[in-house]
N, C-alpha and C positions, 0 to 999 in steps of 0.2 A: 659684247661682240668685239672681235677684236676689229683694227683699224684697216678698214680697206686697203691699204696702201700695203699692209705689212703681207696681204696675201699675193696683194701684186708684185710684187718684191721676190717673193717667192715661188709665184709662178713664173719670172724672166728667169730666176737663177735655175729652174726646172727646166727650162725650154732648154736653158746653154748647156746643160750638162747632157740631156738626149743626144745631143749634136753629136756628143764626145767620147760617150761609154758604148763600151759594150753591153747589150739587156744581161742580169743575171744567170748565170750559165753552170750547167751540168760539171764538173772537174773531177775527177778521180773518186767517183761517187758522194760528193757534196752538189748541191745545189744552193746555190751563192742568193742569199736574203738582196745582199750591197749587190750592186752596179761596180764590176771591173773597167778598168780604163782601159783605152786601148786607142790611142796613145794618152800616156799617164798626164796629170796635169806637172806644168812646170810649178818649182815651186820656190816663192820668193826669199831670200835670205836675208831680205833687212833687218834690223837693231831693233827691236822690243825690249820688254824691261817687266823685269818679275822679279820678287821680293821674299826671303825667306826670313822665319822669326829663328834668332840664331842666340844661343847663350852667348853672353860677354862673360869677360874676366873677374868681374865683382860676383858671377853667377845671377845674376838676371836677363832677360832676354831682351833683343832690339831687334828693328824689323835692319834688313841690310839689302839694299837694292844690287841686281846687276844685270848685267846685258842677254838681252835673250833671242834667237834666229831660230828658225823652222830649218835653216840648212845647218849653221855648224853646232845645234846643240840637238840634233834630233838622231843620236846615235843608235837609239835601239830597234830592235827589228820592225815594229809598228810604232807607228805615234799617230794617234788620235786626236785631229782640232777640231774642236765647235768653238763658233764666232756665238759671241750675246755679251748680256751685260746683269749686272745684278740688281738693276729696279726691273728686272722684266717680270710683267704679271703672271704668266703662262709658260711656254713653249721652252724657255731656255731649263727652268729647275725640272723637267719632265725627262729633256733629252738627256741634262745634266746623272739624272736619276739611272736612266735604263744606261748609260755608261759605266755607271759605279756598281749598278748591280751584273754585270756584262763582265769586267774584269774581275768580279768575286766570284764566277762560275768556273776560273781559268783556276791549272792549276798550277803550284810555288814557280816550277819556272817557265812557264807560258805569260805568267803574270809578270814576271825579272824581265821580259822579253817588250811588254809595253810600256807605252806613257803618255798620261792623258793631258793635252793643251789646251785650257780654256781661256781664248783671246778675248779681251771685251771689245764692244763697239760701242760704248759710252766711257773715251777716256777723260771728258771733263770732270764725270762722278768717279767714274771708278779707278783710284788710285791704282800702283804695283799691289800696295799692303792691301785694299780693300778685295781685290780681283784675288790675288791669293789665298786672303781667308774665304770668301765666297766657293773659290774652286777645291779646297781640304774640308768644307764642311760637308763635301761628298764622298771623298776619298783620302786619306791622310800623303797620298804620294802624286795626287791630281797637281797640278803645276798652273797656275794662275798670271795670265798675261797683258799687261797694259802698253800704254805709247801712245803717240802721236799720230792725232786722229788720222790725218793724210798718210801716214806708214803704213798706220792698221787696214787704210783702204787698199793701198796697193798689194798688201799682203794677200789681205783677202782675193782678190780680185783675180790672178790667176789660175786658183780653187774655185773658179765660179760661183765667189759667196757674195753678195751683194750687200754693201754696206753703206746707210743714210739716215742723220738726223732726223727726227717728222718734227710736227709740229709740238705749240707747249699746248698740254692736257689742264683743263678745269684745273687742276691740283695744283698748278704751276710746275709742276714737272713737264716732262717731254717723252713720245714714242721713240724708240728705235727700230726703225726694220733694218732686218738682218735676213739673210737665208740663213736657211736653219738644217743643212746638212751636215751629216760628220763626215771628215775625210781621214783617209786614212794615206800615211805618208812613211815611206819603204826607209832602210838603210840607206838607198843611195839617191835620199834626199827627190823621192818621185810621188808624187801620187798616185795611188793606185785603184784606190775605190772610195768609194762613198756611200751611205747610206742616208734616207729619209728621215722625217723626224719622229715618224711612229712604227718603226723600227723593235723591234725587243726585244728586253735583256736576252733572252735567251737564240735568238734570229743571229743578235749579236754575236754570242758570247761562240756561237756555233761557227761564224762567218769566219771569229779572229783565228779561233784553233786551226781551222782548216789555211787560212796565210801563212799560219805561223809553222805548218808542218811543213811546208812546200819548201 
């Protein structure tokens, strides 16, 4: 069962977003799975840090870190963040899942049009390089994001995602709760909607075409 605290967690970041959205609505004959915003969330530009494996000069590869923002590197028409971390037992490789199968339902350039953001919320464990292979072992062009734990909270946090250490588990490891929404963030650097975490690929993959034709 999972940890009390992680559903609580989830139910305040549910309460804040009611506050905020619009319910799913009717649009030029779609019917919206996600929650439109109205008014979008802001959304924070701090310094993050993601890691790509890059051929060197001898021809072997290195990993090579650099600076990553939700505002000046989220150029494409859609970008999609989920906050998690990669010890998570459950909920993050599910969401992780119906995203990857959600952008393979798109087609060549609907697909050129997004890009998927997986922020962790355990950066003590999860390195740039670890967050990155975690987030391409779903998708080869999913984009894997680390930092400083206090960054990644303020990040979070005007997304209404909720971000907190729990306690250490039996194993000697430790919970993270996290809300567990995907948000979805416009060219001009806005939030526009969000979806829950049981969500499907194809709810999905329905939701983005219809953003992405507008």
């Amino acid at each position: 069962m999972r940890d009390l605290r992680r559903w609580l967690g989830v139910g305040l970041t549910a309460a804040l977003l009611s506050g905020c959205g619009a319910q799913a609505e009717v649009d030029a004959g779609h019917a919206m799975t996600g929650t439109l915003l109205d008014p979008p969330f802001t959304v924070d530009g701090a310094t993050l840090t993601t890691a790509d494996l890059v051929e060197v000069d001898d021809g072997s590869t290195d990993w090579v870190s650099s600076p990553y923002s939700l505002v000046d590197d989220t150029d494409k028409k859609l970008t999609l963040v989920f906050f998690g971390y990669t010890h998570c037992p459950d909920i993050c490789g599910i969401v992780m899942s119906t995203m990857a199968s959600a952008v393979s339902r798109l087609d060549a350039d609907e697909r050129s049009d997004v890009d998927v953001v997986f922020i962790t919320t355990d950066p003590q464990r999860d390195t740039p390089e670890l967050t990155d292979q975690y987030a391409t072992n779903f998708d080869a062009d999913f984009i894997g994001v680390s930092g400083d734990l206090r960054t990644i909270i303020d990040v979070a946090k005007p997304l209404a995602i909720s971000v907190e250490q729990g306690d250490k588990l039996p194993s000697g490891g430790y919970d993270v709760t996290h809300g567990t929404q995907i948000v979805a963030i416009d060219a001009d650097d806005e939030g526009i909607a969000y979806w829950s975490e049981d969500v499907s690929s194809a709810q999905l993959a329905a939701d983005l075409q219809h953003l992405l034709s507008e």
